[in-house]
N, C-alpha and C positions, 0 to 999 in steps of 0.2 A: 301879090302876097301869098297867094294859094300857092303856088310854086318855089317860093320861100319854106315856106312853112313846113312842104314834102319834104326841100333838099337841108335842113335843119335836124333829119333824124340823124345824120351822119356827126360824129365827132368832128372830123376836118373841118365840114362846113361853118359849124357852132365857132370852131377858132380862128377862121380862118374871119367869119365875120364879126365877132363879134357881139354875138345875141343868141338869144337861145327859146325855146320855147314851154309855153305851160296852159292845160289841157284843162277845163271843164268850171264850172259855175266857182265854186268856192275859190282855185286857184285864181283864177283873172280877180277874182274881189278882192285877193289879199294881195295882190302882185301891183292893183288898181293904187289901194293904200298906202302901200309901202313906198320907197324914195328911190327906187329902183325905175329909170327912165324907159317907158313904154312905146313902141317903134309904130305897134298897130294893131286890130284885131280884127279876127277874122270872125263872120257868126254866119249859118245858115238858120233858115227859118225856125226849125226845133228850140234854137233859144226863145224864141216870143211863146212857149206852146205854157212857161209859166210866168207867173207874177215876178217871182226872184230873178226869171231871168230876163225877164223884161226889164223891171228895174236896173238890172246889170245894165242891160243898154244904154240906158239914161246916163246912168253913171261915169259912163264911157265917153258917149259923146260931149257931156258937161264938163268932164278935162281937157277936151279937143283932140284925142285921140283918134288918127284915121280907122276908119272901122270899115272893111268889104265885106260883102255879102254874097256869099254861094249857095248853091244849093244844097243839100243836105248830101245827096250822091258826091259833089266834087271834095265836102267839107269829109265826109269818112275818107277821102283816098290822105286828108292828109292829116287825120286823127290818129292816136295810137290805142286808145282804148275801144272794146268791142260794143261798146253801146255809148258814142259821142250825147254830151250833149250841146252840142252847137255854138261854142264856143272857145277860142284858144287865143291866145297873145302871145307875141313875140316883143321882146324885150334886150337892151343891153345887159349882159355879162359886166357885172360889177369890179372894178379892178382895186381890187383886196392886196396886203401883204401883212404879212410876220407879223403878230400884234407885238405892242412891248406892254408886258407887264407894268402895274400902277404899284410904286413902291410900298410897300406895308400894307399889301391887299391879298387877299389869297388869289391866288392864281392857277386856272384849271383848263386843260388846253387836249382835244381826242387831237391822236395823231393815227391817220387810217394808210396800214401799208401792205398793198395790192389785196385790198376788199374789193372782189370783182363783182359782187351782187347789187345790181343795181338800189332793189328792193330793202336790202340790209342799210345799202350806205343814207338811202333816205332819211329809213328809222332811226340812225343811229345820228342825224344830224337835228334833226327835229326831237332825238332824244337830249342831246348834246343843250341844244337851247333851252329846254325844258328843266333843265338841272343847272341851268346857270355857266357850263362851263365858256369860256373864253374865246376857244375856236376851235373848231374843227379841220387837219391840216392833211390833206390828201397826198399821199408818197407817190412817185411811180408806180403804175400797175394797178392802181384804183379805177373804177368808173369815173370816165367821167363824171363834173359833181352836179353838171348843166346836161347833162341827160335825162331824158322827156321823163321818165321810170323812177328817177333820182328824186328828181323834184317833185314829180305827182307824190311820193312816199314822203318828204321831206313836210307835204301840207304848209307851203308858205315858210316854214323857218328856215327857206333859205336866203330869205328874203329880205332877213335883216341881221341873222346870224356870220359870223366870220366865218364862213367858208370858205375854203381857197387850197388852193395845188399849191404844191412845193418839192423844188427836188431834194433827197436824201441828204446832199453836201449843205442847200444853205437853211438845211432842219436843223443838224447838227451845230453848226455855224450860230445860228438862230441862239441854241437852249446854252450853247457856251458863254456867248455875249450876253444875256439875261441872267444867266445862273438857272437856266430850266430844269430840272432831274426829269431826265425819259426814264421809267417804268414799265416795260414790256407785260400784255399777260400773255402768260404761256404757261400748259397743264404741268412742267415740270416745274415751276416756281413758288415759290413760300407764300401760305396762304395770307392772305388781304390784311386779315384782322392781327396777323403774330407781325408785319412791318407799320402798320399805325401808329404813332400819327405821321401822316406823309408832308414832304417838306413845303414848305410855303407854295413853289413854283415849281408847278407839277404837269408834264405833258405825257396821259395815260397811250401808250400804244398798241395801237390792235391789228391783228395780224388774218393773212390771206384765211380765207377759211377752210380749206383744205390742208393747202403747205405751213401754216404758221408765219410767224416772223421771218422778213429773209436775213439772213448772213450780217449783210452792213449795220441793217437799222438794227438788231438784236448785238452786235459788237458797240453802240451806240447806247445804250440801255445801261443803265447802272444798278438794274434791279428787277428781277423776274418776279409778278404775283400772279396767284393763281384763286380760283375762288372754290373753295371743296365743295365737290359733287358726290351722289349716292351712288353706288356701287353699282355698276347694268349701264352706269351714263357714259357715254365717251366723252362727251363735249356738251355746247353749248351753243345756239348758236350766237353770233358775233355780235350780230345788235343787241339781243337780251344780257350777254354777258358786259356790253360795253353800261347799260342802263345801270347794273347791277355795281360795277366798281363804281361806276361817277357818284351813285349814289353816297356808296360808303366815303366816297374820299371829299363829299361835300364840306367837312368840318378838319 
């Protein structure tokens, strides 16, 4: 599993098996809870050095979950944070698609295209749940969403939130069969509050954080907002701004 675990930092690996991994006391507890099918865990001695992560043990093994043991030296070669605490699971990659809206329900859906920060795309999924919305729907050119970085930021909400890839054709495909309106933001677009109230079935899009929207998905978009900023600000960055419209468009 130790050797698992290393060749897991790769994307290919992650897809090519089927599992992905998640790094340190709180994430294995919420990853333990959740309905997301659990492969194995890995602990060196450092987890027993507390109560909580002793109790994690227990926990562990009380599901029948295979659990190896390394030493702390072999467990950082295949850790990604700079201070392990001795514990990580590998688990199956959940196989998600396209929600369908629930008739006469609001409906509220991030759609993230080519947000390359891993860090951002966490927040902004674990914001995403936090606010209720629907799913969160990853374009081409995103992070991976089972990236070790994704998920450590994500704190568990990906665990039970709609996460999932999708390519640009069956996005579009998607919001036509459902009647979804894409909403683009972008700094050229009418502010938030002069297009309110937004339509029932609403998938907000957010864009690379450098280049913006690309070409297709912003020809895809039947409406650019933008959120007004003070004067000295260029921008925003992606996750706070994505927090900031879900918010407004909660109602």
């Amino acid at each position: 599993m130790l050797t698992q675990a290393r060749d897991l930092r790769r994307r290919r690996a992650r897809e090519e098996q089927g599992v992905f991994v998640t790094e340190g006391v709180r994430a294995v507890e919420e990853l333990i809870a959740s309905a997301l099918v659990v492969r194995g865990v890995l602990v060196s001695p450092k987890l027993g050095s507390t109560p909580r992560g002793e109790a994690l043990r227990v926990a562990v093994e009380a599901r029948g979950i295979e659990v190896t043991e390394v030493t702390d030296r072999d467990f950082s070669s295949a850790a990604d944070t700079d201070a392990p605490q001795g514990v990580l699971a590998v688990a199956e990659i959940p196989a998600r698609t396209l929600p369908t809206p629930v008739t006469g329900r609001l409906f509220r859906a991030v759609v993230l295209d080519g947000v390359q920060d891993p860090g951002n795309v966490g927040t902004i999924v674990r914001t995403a749940a936090a606010l209720g919305a629907d799913a969160t729907i990853a374009l081409p050119g995103t992070v991976d969403l089972w990236n070790v970085k994704v998920v450590r930021g994500a704190m568990g909400a990906l665990f039970h939130h709609q996460a999932l890839h999708a390519t640009t054709s069956d996005l579009v495909q998607w919001a036509r069969t459902h009647d979804v309106q894409l909403w683009g933001a972008d700094g050229s677009g009418g502010a938030l509050a002069m297009t309110l109230p937004a339509p029932q079935r609403l998938g907000l899009v957010m864009g690379n954080e450098g280049a913006g929207l690309s070409d297709d998905v912003s020809a895809a978009c039947s409406r650019m907002v933008s959120i007004p900023i003070g004067s000295g600000v260029e921008s925003l960055n992606v996750a706070v701004a994505t927090g900031i419209l879900l918010h407004a468009l909660r109602a």
